[in-house]
N, C-alpha and C positions, 0 to 999 in steps of 0.2 A: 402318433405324435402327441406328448402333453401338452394340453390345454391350460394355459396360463389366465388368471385375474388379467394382466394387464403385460404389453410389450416390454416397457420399461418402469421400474419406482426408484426414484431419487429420493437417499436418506440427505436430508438437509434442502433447504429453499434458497440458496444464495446466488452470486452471479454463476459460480461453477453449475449452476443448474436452472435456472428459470431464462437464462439467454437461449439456451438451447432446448430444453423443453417443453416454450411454448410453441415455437415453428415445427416443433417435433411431432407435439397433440394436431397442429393444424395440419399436418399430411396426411392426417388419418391413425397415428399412431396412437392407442392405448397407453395415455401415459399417469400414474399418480407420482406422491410429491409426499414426505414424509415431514413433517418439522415439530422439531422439542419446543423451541423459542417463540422467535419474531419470524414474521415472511421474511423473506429478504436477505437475512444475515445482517452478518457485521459489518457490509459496508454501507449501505442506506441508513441502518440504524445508530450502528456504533464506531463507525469506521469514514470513509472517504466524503461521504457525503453529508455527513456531523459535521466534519471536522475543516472542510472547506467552509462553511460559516461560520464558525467559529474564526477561522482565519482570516475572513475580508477582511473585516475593521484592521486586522494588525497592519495588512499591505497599505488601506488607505492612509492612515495613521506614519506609518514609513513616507510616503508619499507628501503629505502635510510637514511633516518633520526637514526630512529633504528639500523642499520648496525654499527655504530662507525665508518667511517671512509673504512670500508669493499669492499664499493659500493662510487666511489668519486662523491662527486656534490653535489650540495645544494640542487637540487628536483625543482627549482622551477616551478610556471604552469603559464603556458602564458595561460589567461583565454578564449582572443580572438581565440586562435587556438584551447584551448579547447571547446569552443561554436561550434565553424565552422567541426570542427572535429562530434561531437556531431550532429549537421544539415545533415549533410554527409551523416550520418550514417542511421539516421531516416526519411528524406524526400522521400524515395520512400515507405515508409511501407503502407502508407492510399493506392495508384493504385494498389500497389499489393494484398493487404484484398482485395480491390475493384474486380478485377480480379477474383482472386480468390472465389470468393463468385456469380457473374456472371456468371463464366464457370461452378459451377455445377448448373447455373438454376437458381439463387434467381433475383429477380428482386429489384431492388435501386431506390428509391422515394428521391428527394431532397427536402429539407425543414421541416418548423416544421409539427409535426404531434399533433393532437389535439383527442380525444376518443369526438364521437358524438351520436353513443350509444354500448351498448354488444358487437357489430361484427363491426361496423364502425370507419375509422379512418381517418381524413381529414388531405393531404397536400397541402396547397394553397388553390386555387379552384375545385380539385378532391377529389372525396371520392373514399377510397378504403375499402372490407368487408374480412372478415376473419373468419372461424370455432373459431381460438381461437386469443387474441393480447398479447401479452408481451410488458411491460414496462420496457427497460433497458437505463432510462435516464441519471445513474451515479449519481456524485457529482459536486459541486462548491465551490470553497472558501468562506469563511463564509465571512462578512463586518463587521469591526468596527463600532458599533454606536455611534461614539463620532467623535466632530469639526473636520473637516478636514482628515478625513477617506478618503478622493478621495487622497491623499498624498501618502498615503500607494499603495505597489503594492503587486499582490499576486505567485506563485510557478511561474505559467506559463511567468510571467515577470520575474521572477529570472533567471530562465533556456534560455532566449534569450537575457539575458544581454551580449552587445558585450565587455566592459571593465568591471570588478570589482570596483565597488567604494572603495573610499578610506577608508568611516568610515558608516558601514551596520547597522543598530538596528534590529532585529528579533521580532517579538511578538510572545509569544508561546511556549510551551514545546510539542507539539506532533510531529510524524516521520517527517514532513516537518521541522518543528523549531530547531531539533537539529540537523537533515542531511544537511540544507544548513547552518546551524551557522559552519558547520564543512568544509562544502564546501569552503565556503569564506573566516573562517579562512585561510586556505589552501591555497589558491591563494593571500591572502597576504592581505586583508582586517584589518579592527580594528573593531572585531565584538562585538558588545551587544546582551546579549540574555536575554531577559526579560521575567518571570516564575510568572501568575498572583497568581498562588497557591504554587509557593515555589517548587513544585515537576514539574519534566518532564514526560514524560512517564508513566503515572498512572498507565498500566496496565501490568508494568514491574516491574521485582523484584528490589526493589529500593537501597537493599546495590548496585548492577549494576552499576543501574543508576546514583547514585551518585560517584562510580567510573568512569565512562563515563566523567561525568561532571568534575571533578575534574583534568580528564586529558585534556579537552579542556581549564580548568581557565590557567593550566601552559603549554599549549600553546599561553596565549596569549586573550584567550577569558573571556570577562566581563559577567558574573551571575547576575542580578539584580532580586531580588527575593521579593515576599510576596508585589505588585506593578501591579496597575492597570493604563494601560493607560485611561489619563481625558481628554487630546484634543493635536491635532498636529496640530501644526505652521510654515508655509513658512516664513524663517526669510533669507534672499537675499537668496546667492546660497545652503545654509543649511536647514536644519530640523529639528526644534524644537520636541521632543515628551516631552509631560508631564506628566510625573507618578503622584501617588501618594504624593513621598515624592521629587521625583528628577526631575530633567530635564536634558534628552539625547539631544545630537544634535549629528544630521547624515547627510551622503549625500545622503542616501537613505534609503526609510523603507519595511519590507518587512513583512506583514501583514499571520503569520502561526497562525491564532487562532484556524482552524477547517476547516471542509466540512459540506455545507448541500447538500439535497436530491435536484435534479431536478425537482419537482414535481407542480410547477405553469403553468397553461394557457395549461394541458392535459386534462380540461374536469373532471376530477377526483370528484370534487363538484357535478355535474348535476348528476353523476352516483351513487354518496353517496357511493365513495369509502376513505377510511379512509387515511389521509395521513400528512404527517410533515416533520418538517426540519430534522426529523429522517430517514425520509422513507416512504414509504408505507404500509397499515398492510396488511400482506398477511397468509394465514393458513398454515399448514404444507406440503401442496401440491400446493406452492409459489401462489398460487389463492389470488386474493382481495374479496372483499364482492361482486361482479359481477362472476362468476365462467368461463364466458371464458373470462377473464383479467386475466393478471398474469404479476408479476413484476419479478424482476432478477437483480443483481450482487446488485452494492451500493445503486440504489436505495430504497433496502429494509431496513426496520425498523425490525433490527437483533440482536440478541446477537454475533452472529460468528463475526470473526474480516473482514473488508470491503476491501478487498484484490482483482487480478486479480485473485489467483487461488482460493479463495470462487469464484469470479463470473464464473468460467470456470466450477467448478463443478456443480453449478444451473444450467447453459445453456444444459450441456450436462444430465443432470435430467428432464429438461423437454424436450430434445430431443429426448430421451427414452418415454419418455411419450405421447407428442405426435404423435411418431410412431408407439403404441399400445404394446410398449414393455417392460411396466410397467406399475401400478395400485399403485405402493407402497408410502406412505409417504416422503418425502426427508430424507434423514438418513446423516449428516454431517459426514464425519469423522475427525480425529485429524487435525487441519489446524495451522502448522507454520509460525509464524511471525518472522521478522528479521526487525532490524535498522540499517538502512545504513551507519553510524559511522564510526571512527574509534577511539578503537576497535569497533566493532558490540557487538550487544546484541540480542541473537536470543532465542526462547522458542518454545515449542510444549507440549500439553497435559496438566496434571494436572499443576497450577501453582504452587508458593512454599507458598503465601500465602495461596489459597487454601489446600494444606497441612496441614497447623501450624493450622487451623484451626480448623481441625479433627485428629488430631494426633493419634487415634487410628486406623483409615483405612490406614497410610499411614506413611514409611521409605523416612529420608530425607537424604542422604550422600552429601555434601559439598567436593567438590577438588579444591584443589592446584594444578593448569594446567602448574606453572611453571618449574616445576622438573620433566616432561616428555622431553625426549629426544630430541623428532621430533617439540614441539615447538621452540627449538635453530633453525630447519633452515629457520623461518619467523621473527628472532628476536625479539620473542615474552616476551611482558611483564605483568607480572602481570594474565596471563587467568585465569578462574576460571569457572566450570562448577558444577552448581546442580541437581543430579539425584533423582528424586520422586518414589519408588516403592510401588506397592501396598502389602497385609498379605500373596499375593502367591507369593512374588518377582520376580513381570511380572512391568520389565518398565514401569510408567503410564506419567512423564513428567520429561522435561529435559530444563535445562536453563544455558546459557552458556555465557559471557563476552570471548571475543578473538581478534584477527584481523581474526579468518578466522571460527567464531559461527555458521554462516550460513551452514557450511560445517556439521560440526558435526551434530546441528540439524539433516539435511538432512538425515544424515548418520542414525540415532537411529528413526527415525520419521516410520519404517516400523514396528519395535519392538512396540513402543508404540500404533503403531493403532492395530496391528492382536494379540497387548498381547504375543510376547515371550515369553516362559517360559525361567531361567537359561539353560537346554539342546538343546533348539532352538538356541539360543544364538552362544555358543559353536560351531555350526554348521555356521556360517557367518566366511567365509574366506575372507577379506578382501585383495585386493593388496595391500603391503607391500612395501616401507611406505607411508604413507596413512593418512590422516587426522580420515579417514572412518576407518580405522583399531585403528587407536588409539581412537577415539570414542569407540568402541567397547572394548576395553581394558581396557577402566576405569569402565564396568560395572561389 
């Protein structure tokens, strides 16, 4: 039997790998960690947990706004303290993962890592071998292919911007294009948010959506819709972009069209494993067509939504796995998403188009969130939550417009995955009052 360096080596440090990797090492398992970058990835660094500070001020600021007068001060956000604030806060997370994932035993390879065959994985000039390899390379900002695409910057320049410009263009309607068109709003920008298909959010209930949006126009924020950008121009200290039919000018552009998969110059080709700007293909037991290769978190080519806790639940699936203490399939379960807005737009489980779809497997009830009591003490306008049941009226999906969605979600997302029945239900005592309790009270 070949003698391996190590059980497992994971190309990339992110959640798709150091959630599972470190209870991995603590079982006794041989595990290293290969990383180009930052520990962490992109979501501690340049992703979820950036971007959640950056965001407070805007909620509180809504919040102050909202008030009438309740709460005195204009809200406004000095953006430079909110970046530095933000830095603060995040710059010690990579030595700590680091740390953390050394003391129980994993060993850290700096640089890229390249697959040279089944068990082999090169960094630099060393090769290191491994029983099984995971690929958790993540995402990248996608590139504009048109004139002057080097113009455009992408999330991770946004979020280390020391001043807000004065006049921002966005490209884009997904979670990045409308969380930082809301951002910068906020902080006092003149934002353009340009929508090449007219819709945001595709994979949200779009009366929402278009309530979302409608409340960023009268804030202030410009919609330019059904508009492709054709080429961007350095025109002096300005920014020409050129739509379709228009021409924006900015002082900066900020390029939210998408993520692709990390998956160039790993070898992937020579091993004839399948792979795209979607992802990698992998089978139901996150394996590629090489069966000890296996991928994880965003680099996979998935239906589930490309989230930190999808990739937290892979890693810890194949950590179970290979620890010998499962054989079984991956089995997803319900995974909510949320947009970082304000308000938010959060969902879990069945959605409502999927519903209207098959109207006969499934009850849609629609609320009016704002004649509940307990939303007066976040000065809440407008909320609006829809509940999906299925013919045995067991919760199956939930969809909510708010300033505080996420909450609720949260709150119904245990119902929807283990199937409440109405008498299960009944039996959640919530603390009172409670976002979680009044969730529960609208079922």
């Amino acid at each position: 039997m070949q003698e391996f360096d190590y059980d497992v080596v994971y190309i990339g440090s992110g959640h798709g790998t150091f959630d599972g990797a470190i209870p991995l090492a603590a079982k006794g398992k041989r595990v290293a960690i290969v990383e180009a970058e930052k520990v962490g990835g992109t979501c501690p660094n340049w992703g979820c947990n950036a971007k959640i500070l950056l965001d407070a001020p805007v909620a509180i600021q809504q919040t102050i706004r909202a008030s009438n007068g309740i709460i005195d001060g204009s809200g406004k956000i000095d953006w430079a303290k909110n970046r530095a604030h933000k830095q603060a806060a995040i710059d010690g997370i990579p030595a700590s993962l680091q740390a953390g994932m050394e003391n129980a035993g994993i060993q850290m390879y700096f640089g890229h890592g390249r697959l040279v065959d089944s068990h082999t994985v090169s960094v630099g000039n060393k090769r290191i071998t491994a029983e099984n390899i995971v690929i958790s390379t993540g995402l990248r900002p996608h590139q504009l292919e048109v004139p002057g695409q080097e113009l455009t910057h992408d999330s991770k320049e946004f979020m280390d911007l020391d001043d807000m410009p004065k006049r921002l263009v966005v490209v884009g309607g997904g979670y990045i294009g409308v969380e930082f068109a809301t951002m910068a709003n906020a902080a006092g920008s003149e934002v353009t948010l340009v929508l090449r298909s007219g819709k945001a959010l595709a994979k949200f209930n779009q009366t929402y959506v278009e309530q979302m949006l409608s409340d960023l126009e009268a804030r202030g924020v410009n919609i330019v819709r059904n508009q492709e950008v054709e080429k961007i121009i350095e025109n002096g200290a300005q920014i020409d972009i050129v739509l379709s039919e228009d021409t924006l000018t900015a002082d900066w552009v900020l390029n939210a069209t998408g993520r692709v998969a990390n998956v160039e110059d790993l070898g992937l080709e020579d091993l004839q494993i399948k792979a795209s700007t979607q992802g990698i293909e992998v089978n139901e037991y996150l394996q590629t067509a090489v069966p000890s290769i296996y991928a994880s978190g965003d680099v996979i080519d998935k239906q589930q939504p490309k989230l930190t806790p999808t990739a937290q639940f892979e890693s810890k699936y194949l950590m179970h796995r290979f620890a010998g203490e499962s054989n079984a399939a991956i089995d997803y379960p319900v995974i909510a998403t949320n947009v970082f807005t304000t308000p938010r737009i959060a969902q879990a489980g069945v959605t409502i188009t999927e519903a209207k779809e098959t109207p006969e497997q499934y009850t849609i009830q629609e609320k009016d969130l704002s004649g509940d009591w307990y939303r007066a003490v976040d000065y809440e306008k407008n909320p609006k939550l829809t509940l999906i049941f299925n013919q045995k009226q067991q919760l199956v999906g939930a969809t909510e417009i708010s300033e505080r969605a996420e909450d609720t979600i949260n709150a119904l997302l245990p119902a929807i995955e283990f199937g409440y029945t109405p008498d299960q239900l009944e039996r959640l005592v919530y603390i009172f009052p409670a976002i979680a309790f009044d969730a529960i009270g609208n079922l």
